[in-house]
Structure formats: C-alpha cells, structure tokens
FIZAMI-694106 format. One record per residue (C-alpha): x, y, z. Coordinates in pm, whole numbers, plus 50000, padded with zeros to 5 digits. Layout:
BEGIN
XYZ
...
// end
This chain:
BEGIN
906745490447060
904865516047246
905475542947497
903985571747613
907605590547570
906325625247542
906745643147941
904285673747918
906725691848221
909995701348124
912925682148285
915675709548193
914125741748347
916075768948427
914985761748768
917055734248874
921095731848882
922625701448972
925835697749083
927475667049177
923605647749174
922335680649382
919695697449271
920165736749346
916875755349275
917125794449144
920555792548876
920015790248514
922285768648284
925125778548107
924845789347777
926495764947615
924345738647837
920925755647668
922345760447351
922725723847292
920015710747501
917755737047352
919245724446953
919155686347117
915805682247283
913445705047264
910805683847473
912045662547727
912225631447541
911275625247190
909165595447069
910775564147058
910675563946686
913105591246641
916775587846592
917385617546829
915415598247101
918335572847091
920725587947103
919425617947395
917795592647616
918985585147939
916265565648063
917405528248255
914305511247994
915635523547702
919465522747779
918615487147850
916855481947516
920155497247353
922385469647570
919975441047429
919655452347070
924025463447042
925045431447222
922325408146923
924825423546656
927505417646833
926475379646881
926065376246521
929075391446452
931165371046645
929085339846556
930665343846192
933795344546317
932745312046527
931165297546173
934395307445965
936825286346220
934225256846193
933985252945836
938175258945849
938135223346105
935735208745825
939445191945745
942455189645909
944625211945713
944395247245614
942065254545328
939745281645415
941525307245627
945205312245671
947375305645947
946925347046074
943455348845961
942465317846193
944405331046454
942495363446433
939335343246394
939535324046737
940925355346903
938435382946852
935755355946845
936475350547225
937085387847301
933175395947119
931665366547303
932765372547639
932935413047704
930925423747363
927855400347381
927965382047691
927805402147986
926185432647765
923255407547729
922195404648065
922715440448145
920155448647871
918095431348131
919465444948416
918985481448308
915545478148210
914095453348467
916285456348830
915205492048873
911285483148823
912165448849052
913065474749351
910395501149297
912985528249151
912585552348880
915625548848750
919135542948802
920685565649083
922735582048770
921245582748480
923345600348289
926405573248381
923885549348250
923885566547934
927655567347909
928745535248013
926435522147711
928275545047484
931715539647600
930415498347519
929485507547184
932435526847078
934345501247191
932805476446972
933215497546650
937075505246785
937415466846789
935905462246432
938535487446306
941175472446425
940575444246084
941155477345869
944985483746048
946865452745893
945355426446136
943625425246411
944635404746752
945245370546745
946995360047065
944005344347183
941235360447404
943655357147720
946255375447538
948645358147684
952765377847708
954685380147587
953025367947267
950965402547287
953795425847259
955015442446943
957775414246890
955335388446777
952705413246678
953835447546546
950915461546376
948515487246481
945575463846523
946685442046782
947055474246979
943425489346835
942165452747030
943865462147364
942975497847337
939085489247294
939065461647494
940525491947802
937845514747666
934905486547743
936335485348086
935845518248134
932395511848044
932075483748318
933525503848616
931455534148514
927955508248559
929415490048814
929395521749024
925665531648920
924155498248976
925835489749356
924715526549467
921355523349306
920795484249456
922235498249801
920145532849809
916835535449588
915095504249719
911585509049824
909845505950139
909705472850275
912665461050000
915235444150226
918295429250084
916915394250187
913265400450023
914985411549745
913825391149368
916625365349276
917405382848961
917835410449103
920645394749355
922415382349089
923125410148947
924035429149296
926515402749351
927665405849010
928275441648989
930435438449296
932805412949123
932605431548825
933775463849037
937115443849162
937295418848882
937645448048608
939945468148794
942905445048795
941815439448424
942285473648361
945715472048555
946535446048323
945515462547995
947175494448106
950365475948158
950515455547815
949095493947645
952175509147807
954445481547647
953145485947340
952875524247282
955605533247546
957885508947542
957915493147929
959585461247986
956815447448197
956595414947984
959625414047792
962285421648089
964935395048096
965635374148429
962355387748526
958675369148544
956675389948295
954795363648133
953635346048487
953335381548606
950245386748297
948635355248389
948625363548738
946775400948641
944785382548381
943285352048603
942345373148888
939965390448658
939265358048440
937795332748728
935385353948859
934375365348491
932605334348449
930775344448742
930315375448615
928745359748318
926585327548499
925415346748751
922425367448556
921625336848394
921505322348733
918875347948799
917205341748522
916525308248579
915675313148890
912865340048779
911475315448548
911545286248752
909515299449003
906965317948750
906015281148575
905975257048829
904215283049029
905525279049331
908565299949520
911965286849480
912535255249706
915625268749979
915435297149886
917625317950172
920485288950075
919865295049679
921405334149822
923685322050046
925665296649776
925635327949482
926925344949797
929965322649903
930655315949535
931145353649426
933715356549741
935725322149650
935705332549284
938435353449376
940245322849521
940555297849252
942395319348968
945235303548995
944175265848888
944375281848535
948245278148620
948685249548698
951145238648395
953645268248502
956465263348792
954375272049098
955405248649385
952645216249436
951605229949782
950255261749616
949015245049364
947265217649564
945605245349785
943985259349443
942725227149380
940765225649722
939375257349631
938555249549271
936675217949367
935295238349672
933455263749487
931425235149303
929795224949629
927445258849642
926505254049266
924995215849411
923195237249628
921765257749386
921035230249097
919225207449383
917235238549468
916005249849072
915225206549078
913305202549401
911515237549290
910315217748947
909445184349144
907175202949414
905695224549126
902825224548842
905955229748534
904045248448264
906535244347956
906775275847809
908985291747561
910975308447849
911255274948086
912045254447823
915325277747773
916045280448165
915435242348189
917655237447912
920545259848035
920235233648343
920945202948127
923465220148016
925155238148289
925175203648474
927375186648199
929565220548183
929915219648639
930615177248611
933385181848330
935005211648535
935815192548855
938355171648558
940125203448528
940255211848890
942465180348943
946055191048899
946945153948750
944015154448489
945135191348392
948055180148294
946885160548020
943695181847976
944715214847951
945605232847613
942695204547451
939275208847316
938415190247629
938535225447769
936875241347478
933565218547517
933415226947893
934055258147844
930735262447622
928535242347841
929505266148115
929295299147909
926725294747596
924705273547892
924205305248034
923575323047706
920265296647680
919025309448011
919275342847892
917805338447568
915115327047812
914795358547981
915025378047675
911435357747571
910005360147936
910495398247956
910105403347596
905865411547632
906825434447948
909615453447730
907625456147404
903665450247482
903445422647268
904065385747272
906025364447076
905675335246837
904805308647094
905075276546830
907895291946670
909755301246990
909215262247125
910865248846768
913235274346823
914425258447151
913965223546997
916845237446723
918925255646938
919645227547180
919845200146909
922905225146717
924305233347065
924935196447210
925995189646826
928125216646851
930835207947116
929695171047253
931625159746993
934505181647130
934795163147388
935265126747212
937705150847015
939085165647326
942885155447207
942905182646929
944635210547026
943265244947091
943545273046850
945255253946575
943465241446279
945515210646235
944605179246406
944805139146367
942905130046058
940935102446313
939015131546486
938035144746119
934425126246165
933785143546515
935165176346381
932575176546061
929525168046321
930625196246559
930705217946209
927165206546141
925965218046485
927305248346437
924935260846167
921825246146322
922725265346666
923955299346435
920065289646252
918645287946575
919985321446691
918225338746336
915435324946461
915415337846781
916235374246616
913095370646330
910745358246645
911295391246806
911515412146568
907905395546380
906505400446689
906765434846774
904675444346458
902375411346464
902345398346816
899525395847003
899115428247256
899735420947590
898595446647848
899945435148173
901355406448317
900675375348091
902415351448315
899735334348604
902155333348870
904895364148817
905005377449124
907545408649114
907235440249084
907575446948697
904675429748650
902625451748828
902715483548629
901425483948223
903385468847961
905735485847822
906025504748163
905435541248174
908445564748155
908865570148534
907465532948567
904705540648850
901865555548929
902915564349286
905755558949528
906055520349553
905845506249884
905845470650037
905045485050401
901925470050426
903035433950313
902285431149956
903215461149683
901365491449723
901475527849548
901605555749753
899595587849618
901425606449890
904125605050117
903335618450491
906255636550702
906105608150937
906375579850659
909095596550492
911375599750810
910395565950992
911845534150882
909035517650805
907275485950916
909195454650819
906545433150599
906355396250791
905485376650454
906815389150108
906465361149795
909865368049593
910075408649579
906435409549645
903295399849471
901595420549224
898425429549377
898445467049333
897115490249635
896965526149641
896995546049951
896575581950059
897915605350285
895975639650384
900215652750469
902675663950176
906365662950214
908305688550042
908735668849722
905955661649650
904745697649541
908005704249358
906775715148960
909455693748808
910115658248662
913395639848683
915435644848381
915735619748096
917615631647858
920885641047808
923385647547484
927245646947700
927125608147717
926715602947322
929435631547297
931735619547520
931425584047380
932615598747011
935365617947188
936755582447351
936545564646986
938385594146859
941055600047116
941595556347157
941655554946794
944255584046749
946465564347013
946695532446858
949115549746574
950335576946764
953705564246652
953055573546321
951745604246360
949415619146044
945705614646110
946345596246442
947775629246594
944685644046453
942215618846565
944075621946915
943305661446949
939755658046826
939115635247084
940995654847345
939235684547234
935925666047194
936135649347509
937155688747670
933865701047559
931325675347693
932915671248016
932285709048047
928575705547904
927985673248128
929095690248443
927495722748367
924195707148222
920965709248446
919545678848532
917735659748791
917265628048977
915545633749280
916305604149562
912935584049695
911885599650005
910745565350153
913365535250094
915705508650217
919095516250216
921165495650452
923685492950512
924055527250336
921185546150540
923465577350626
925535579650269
923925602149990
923875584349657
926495604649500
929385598849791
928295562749778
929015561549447
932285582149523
933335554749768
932805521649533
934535540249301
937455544149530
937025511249608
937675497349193
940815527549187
942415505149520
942175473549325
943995497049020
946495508949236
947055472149383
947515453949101
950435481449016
951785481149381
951595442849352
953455440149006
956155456449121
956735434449439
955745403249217
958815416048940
961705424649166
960735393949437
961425373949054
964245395348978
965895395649303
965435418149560
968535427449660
969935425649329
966895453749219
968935490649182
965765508549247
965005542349062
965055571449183
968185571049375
967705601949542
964985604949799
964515645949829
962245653549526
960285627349708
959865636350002
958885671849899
955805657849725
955065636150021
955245675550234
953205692649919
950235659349926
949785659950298
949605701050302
947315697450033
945085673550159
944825697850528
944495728150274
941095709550105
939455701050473
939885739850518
938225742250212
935305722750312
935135740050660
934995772750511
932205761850285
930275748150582
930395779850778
929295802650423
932615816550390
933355821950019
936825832950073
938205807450240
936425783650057
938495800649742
941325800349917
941255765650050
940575755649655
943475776649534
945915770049769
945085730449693
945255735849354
948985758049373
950085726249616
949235700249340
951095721649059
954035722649262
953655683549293
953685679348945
956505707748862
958285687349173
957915652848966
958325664848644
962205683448750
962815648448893
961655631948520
963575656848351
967025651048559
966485611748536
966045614048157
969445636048152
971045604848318
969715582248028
967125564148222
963585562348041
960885540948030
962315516547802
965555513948009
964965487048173
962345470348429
963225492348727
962765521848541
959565510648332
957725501848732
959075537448855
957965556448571
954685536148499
953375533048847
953955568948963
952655582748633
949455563348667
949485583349026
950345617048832
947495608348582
944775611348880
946835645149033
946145657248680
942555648148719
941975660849072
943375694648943
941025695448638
938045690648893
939755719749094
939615744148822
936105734248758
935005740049104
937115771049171
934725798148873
931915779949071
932905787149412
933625826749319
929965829549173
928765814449510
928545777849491
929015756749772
928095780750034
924695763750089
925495725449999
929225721450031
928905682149929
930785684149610
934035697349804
933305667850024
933175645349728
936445658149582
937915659649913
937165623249959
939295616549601
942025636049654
942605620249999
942845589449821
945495600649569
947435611849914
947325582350032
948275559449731
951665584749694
952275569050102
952615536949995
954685549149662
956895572349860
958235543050113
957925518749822
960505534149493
961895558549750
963465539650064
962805509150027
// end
C-alpha cells in the first residue's frame, strides 16, 4: 500500500485557530495543544507504515481503512462464536458448550454481527469512497471521523471484556426484558454488553452527524442530489435512519443501564407493561436496522452492476425513489415483530399492510439490477459475481419474509429457525455484496489488484457454504431458536447446515489471505482498471492522493473537470446545471483555468489531518464505561471511573483548544442547505437524534402510566413550585444567551461576558433548584428504586439535567475565551450553543406540564 502521506506545509501552524470548525487567523495554540501535537506529530502526517500514523490520522481514506480492517476481526471473531454453536447442533443434546455458554454464544454472536461487523463494513467504504464520489476532500469533520472510529473500537474491546467478568450477555441480541435485568442475569458482564453496546451508539450518532452535513454541504459543482452515484445515496439515506434509528436505541439502552446500575423499575414494575414497553424501544430501532444494513450493499450492487454490464442502471430515478419510500416505511413496520404479544388484530393487521407494503419497492429495485444485466454486455468478474450472488440470495431472503409478514403464518413461524434462515439470506446476502465491493474498490484503496482465479473460487466456496449453511434451516425451520435441543429427525439437516458452516467460515479466510497476498504481490494498478467505472474515484491515481485531487472538482461543464482556480464570479454563482451526467459523472478528467483568485486560494496552509484528542478520548470512554459496569463494587472500578473522567477532562480541553482546519469548498451544491454553515448543520441533525432521545423518554412514560392506569398514576413531584422556578430560571436563561449573541455581534466584549455569565449563574440555580427538590423527595423516602413513578421522574428529568450539566461545561469553556477576545469578530459558536441550549429549554416545557401538572 502506497501513499504519498508526507504534506511538505504544516497543517498545525500557529497561524490558524479554529473554533467551533472556524478558522481564526493570528492566535497561537495553547500550550498544552503544542505540547502534544508538537510530542504527537511532528510533520503533518506520518507515513502510513508507522504506528503513530494510525493512530494521529484523521484523514476520511484512512479512517475508512481502519473501519474495514477492525470490522474483518470482528467478523472472524464472531464467526467462531457462529462455528462453536454449529458444531454444539452437530447433535441434539448438549455436548460441546453448556447451557450459559451457548446462550452467550448465540447472544454476542448476533450483537458482533450486526453493530460490530456489519454496518462497520460498509462504512469502511463509505469513509474512504463517498467523499471522493462527491468531489470532497474530506469529511466536513474530520476529527468526528476520527472519534466515532475510536469510540467503535473501544467498544469492541469493552464487549470482549465483558467474557473476563463472570459471563458475558446471553439474553439474545434483542435483549429482550425483563430477561436483561439483574434478576435473571446479575453479573457484571451482562452489564459490560449493554454498556458497550451504548458506547458504539455513541459512535453511530457522532458519524451520522458528519456524513448527512458532509452529503448535504461539500458536494461539488454540478453534484445534485439526483446526479448523485447510487452508492453514494445509499448511504445518505442510511445515515438518516441511522440518525433516528440509534437514538431511540440509545433511549432504550439508557433505560435497561439505569435498571441495572440504578435500580429503575422500568422493566420490572408490577401492573405495569415493561417488557412490551422494551420491545416497543427496541423494534423501532430494529426494522429499519436491516435497512441500515441492506442499504450499502444495495449500493454496492448497484455500483457493480452498472460497471460490468456497462451500461447505466435500467430505471434508474425509480431505483432512488423505492430506497427512498423504503427508508421512510421502515419506520412503519416495527411492530410486525409483535405480533405474538396482546396488541388488538386491527393494529396488528395494519402492520401487516405495511410489512407486505414495503416489499413492493424492493420489486422495483430487483427488476431494475435484472433488466440492467439483460440490456448489458455482463463481464463476470470477481466483484459481479459477489453482487450477482447477493441477488440470488436476497431474492430467497425478500420471498421467505412476506411468510412472516402474515399474522396467521407468524404464529406458527415465529420463535423457529424458519426465521433464522431468512434472517441470513436477508443479512449475510448483503454481507456477499459487500464482500463485492471490498474486491471492486480494493485496487483503488491499495494500488494493486487481487488474485483474480483465486477470488472467482473464492465466490464459488462462499456461496456453496452459505446456501449449505441455512437452506437446510429452513427444511429444519421447526427447531427452536436459541436452544440447542431439537427433534432427533432434524439431526441430518442440522449436520449439513454444520458442514456449510466451515466451507462459508473457509471461504471468508480466503477472502482475508486474497487481500492481504495481494497488497505485497498483486499486480500494480495505476488508475481505474475497470472499462466502464464511471464515478469520480476513478478519476484521480490509485491509492488517491492525500487531499484526493489535483484541483477543485467540478461537473459544471457536463463531465468532471479540475479546476486550477476558482474565479470570484464562479465561486459566488450557482453554477450551470450539467444537462447529461452518466452516474456521478464520467471520468474524463479536464482541467481549467482562471486568470481571477478568490481569497482561498492564496491562503499558505493545508487542511489539517491529524489529530491525537480522538484516540484520547476513545481510551477515556473504555476507561470511564468500564469503571461503571462495577461501580457497585467499588475497588478498581471507582478507579477506572476517575481515570476516565479525568482522561476524558483533558482531551476535551486539548480537542477544543487544538488548531486545526477544514476549510469549506468555495464552489459546491448544497441544497437544500445553501444558507447553513457546516458546523450549525451539523448542530441541527444533531438536535434532531437528541428529539428522538428525548421522545422515546417522553413516550415511555405515557406508554407506562396509559398501562398502569392513568388516573390511578400518583405522579411525583407533588408539589409544583420548585418547578415552576426552573421553568422562570430556563426561559430567563435562554433571553440572557440571545443577549449574549447580540452583544457579540455588535463587538461588545462585556456584554458578551455578561450575557455568558449571567446564563451560566441561571443554569446553576437550575440545578441547585432541582437538586433541593431531589434532596427533600429523598427525605420523604422516594428514590429511584421506589417505584415506577419515581424511577420516570427521576430518570427522565436527570437525562434533562445531564445536558444542563453539559451546556454549562461548554459555558465555562467559552466564557476564558470570550474575556481574551473571542467572538467579537465571528460570534457563530455562541450561535451554535445558543441553538443547544434552546433546545434543553424547550425539552424542560414539555417536562414541566408533563411530571408537574399533569
């Protein structure tokens, strides 16, 4: 693997300060930000053969080689796990693993597949190839990128520990309550598994928020949404299911974490829901996580199809509209998974009109990858023979689906391997079209190409193990899931399904020792070895350089073109709208010149690449997570818990403090986001994820006392004053921060200070308010543990205290800024925080009315 890594300008100078994403020319860095930069990097990114480059880079190319090479171990590792149950169904009694162990086998072998290997796998992808597909540089924040890979990783390793802490999970990968409480598992490594698994979610809403601003706002010219490469919608659409799908997830997680460590009653509550109320949480996120997961490979396919039949998708516009339509009704057919609980038939029949529904734009989709093959010259590569294999597959996976969707044949279906087998044909059908991309991008990503015999025997194996693997599952669909007994007469189907399971875990080794041969043997590929790739990764050398272009991309003129220059009138007119553009463009490359300079282009710095706060604040999360697992038992977890806080202290500081910059392209489509900078963008779809967060909390609390009884709920608080104080102290501190911002508009330093201060006394006195009104209800014997009314009081508005707490940490960071002059000439960042602490104003409105009055 080569790369010209080595940037001859410096990207840390002293000259440049960002804060917020702003670059502010003339401050130098903090000396704790040049002390460890200066120990940390020394250049601005060292040679990809160093450890240090690793683990400092915050390039999208080599953040997404990190994804692709993390989420391979992960794949093995849970593919042991998948080879241990296997060889336990070899017969139908226990003889391999115990009862726990198998539990714990099936359990964390879902929980690796699905969030550790799945999704990571096409985001390796994603990283390195969506931001060359749209003629960016990078992501709009690199350093996120950085993080959210970290925050992935350490949640891996915090999952593997959890084997070390008694046992690990084994509820299943829905972790279904109230089966997931400390009742039925009391260790520490159940809880390890829940604590990781909210740690990786993290990582999700961290990328989800740096892909949709960077797909929304560093487009090049002539890059509409609707000329946009079909990979590269998939993963736009998938990032903004992701966004919502994760957050009530994380609502979930947070709850069953609370009942675990704090002792709520959300799922243990007698006379109440709690174990329809998980499913509910759980589903909402689930449905749409196959999606989540399809959807790349979807892409994928797509990408490939087109490249060897040689001819553009067939229907193209409708291929976007059906991913379109089915990432909005995923959100609608959660509840067929529920069909076996005591939800009235009307509801239920409803769900099955949706469920079947959201099979019709998936015909669309399959016709249109068919007619795309019939009308084309098919050239079977290594990479189409994958894609056309997911197809096969996927097919057999959709067709055995619409069985489930039927309320009748769920009845007798569900809780059977009949589920299982679809299940895979769905899911590990999109992990063959992905192991298809992984060989069609592999020359652009590493300059060389692989093994093509061995890579077409490869394919030959994997789908020969895979149909091996769970066909059978299906003539065996009456054994029952996640037990390892079953009728002795399914014994022969069982052994068979065993027997695919090594060829397809053989298959996968061979996959690994293709790659891995072939970036020291492979032939060298310069630039695009595929006849008829048309986008625009293919355009540039392979591997691509480190800012990926030689100019400013541009598809103004109708085919892909890099600007030398940028003139003043370019750079502030829309730009023409090309009338033909072949699937994100062709790759002829054009260079054109302009006699006129805009004012970035003489500017004697390079975007920044590297960065040491994400790799920091990664260790800080595995410390502080870890630590709270055993809080309870105090010792080294206490320990582990400060080191992380203390950890975590310090790199926030050094990542907010740090210099480094990403400039925004001057020439670019943006709609529908033409007037939002990329950081406030990204502000808003955060927002958007924390009002999912909030609803799900909001929503379990209706759900709960509508199941309890609503006028036989006593709610908690009974007194209303402390209240409505901290609805007086929110409001007045939410007029004090728009002062704030005014001030900093007109240059005035002390009222900007004062408008920070007097926001920041205001949200003390909300939490001294809240915490008298703890205090006195504690005195009266009510806790979290009480009961259910006091667990959704004291849970719900605590999450809300939790992001006061934050908003004032943010405070005090702007506040030693503001006195040494910040803000004066870009006041954005007060907007920014303005725009969160709004929102935490407005989530205590619905509270207030909610535990208060109502």
């Amino acid at each position: 693997m080569s790369e010209d890594s080595r940037h001859t300008d410096s990207a840390d100078g002293a000259d440049v300060q960002t804060d917020g994403g702003h670059a502010h020319r003339g401050e130098q860095p903090t000396d704790i930000d040049s002390t460890v930069r200066d120990f940390f990097t020394r250049d601005t990114l060292p040679p990809m053969s160093s450890v240090k480059r690793w683990l400092l880079t915050t390039n999208h190319k080599d953040v997404g080689i990190l994804y692709v090479v993390t989420s391979l171990f992960f794949l093995i590792f849970g593919g042991v796990l998948a080879l241990l149950m296997r060889v336990e169904l070899l017969t139908p009694t226990a003889d391999v693993l115990s009862e726990a162990g198998y539990n714990q086998a099936v359990s964390i072998h879902g929980l690796i597949m699905i969030f550790w290997f799945l999704s990571p796998f096409a985001f390796g992808f994603a990283n390195y190839i969506v931001p060359l597909q749209i003629g960016a540089k990078d992501l709009a924040f690199p350093r996120l990128n950085s993080l959210s890979y970290w925050l992935y990783l350490f949640s891996g390793i915090l999952l593997g520990v959890s084997f070390f802490q008694g046992t690990s999970f084994s509820g299943g990968w829905t972790m279904y309550a109230p089966l997931s409480v400390p009742t039925y598992m009391p260790n520490i490594g159940p809880t390890t598994t829940i604590l990781s698994l909210l740690l990786f979610v993290i990582s999700v809403t961290v990328s989800s928020v740096n892909f949709l601003t960077t797909l929304h706002r560093m487009r090049a010219e002539g890059m509409t949404l609707r000329r946009m490469p079909l990979f590269t919608w998939s993963i736009l659409l998938t990032v903004w299911m992701m966004l919502f799908a994760f957050a009530a997830l994380l609502a979930a997680l947070l709850i069953l974490s609370s009942d675990r460590l704090l002792a709520t009653t959300y799922f243990t509550a007698p006379d109440t829901p709690g174990a329809l109320l998980w499913t509910h949480l759980f589903w909402f996120f689930g449905h749409p996580e196959v999606y989540i997961v399809f959807f790349p490979a979807l892409g994928v396919m797509a990408e490939t199809f087109q490249t060897f039949t040689g001819r553009r998708l067939v229907g193209r516009k409708w291929f976007i509209v059906s991913m379109l339509l089915v990432a909005l009704q995923s959100f609608l057919v959660w509840m067929h998974h529920m069909f076996l609980t005591s939800i009235n038939l009307q509801v239920k029949t409803l769900f099955m009109l949706t469920t079947i529904g959201i099979s019709l734009p998936f015909d669309v989709m399959v016709f249109a990858l068919i007619y795309t093959m019939v009308k084309g010259r098919i050239r079977f590569t290594t990479p189409f023979l994958f894609s056309f294999g997911a197809l096969l597959i996927f097919i057999i996976g959709g067709i055995t689906g619409v069985f489930l969707g039927a309320v009748v044949l769920d009845y007798q279906l569900r809780g059977t391997y009949w589920v299982v087998a679809h299940f895979h044909y769905v899911m590990v059908g999109g992990v063959t079209a992905l192991i298809g991309g992984l060989f069609y991008w592999y020359p652009k990503i590493t300059g060389r190409m692989y093994n093509r015999r061995l890579g077409k025997a490869t394919f030959g194996l994997f789908f020969i193990g895979f149909n091996l693997l769970y066909f059978p599952m299906f003539a065996a669909w009456n054994t029952p899931r996640r037990v390892f007994e079953y009728p002795a007469s399914l014994t022969p189907w069982h052994q068979l399904a065993t027997v695919g399971g090594f060829i397809l875990g053989i298959s996968f080794l061979l996959v690994i020792w293709n790659l891995y041969w072939s970036l020291w043997n492979g032939e060298k590929v310069e630039g695009n070895p595929w006849r008829y790739a048309s986008t625009a990764e293919w355009a540039v050398p392979s591997p691509p350089p480190l800012e990926n272009f030689p100019g400013i991309p541009s598809y103004r003129s109708g085919s892909l073109d890099f600007l030398d220059r940028i003139s003043t009138t370019q750079a502030t007119d829309g730009g023409a709208d090309p009338e033909s553009l072949t699937d994100g463009g062709n790759s002829e490359l054009t260079t054109s010149d302009s006699s006129e300079l805009t004012t970035s282009d003489t500017h004697d710095y390079h975007d920044s690449h590297a960065s040491p706060w994400p790799f920091f604040i990664g260790v800080a999360s595995f410390f502080f997570f870890l630590g709270l697992s055993g809080i309870h038992q105090g010792g080294v977890y206490t320990a582990s818990v400060a080191l992380g806080l203390v950890l975590g202290a310090v790199s926030l500081l050094g990542f907010g403090m740090e210099s480094f910059h990403v400039s925004e392209p001057a020439l670019g489509e943006r709609w529908p986001f033409d007037g939002i900078e990329n950081t406030k963008l990204g502000v808003w779809i955060f927002l958007a994820s924390d009002v999912v967060l909030f609803g799900a909390f909001i929503g379990s609390y209706v759900f709960l006392r509508v199941g309890y009884g609503w006028t036989d709920w006593h709610p908690v608080p009974h007194n209303s004053i402390p209240g409505l104080i901290n609805t007086y102290l929110l409001l007045t501190s939410s007029f004090c921060i728009v002062l704030a911002l005014v001030a900093a508009e007109k240059g005035s330093r002390r009222g900007l200070i004062a408008g920070l201060t007097t926001t920041l006394l205001l949200g003390i006195g909300f939490l001294v308010n809240k915490g008298i009104e703890w205090y006195e209800l504690i005195h009266e014997g009510l806790w979290l543990s009480t009961n259910i009314q006091t667990s959704t009081f004291f849970l719900t508005t605590g999450l809300h205290a939790l992001h006061v707490i934050l908003g004032l940490l943010i405070i005090i960071y702007l506040i030693p800024r503001a006195i040494g002059g910040a803000y004066l000439d870009d006041e954005r960042p007060v907007e920014y925080f303005g725009l969160y602490w709004h929102f935490v104003d407005i989530v205590w409105l619905f509270l207030f009315p909610l535990f208060y009055i109502i």
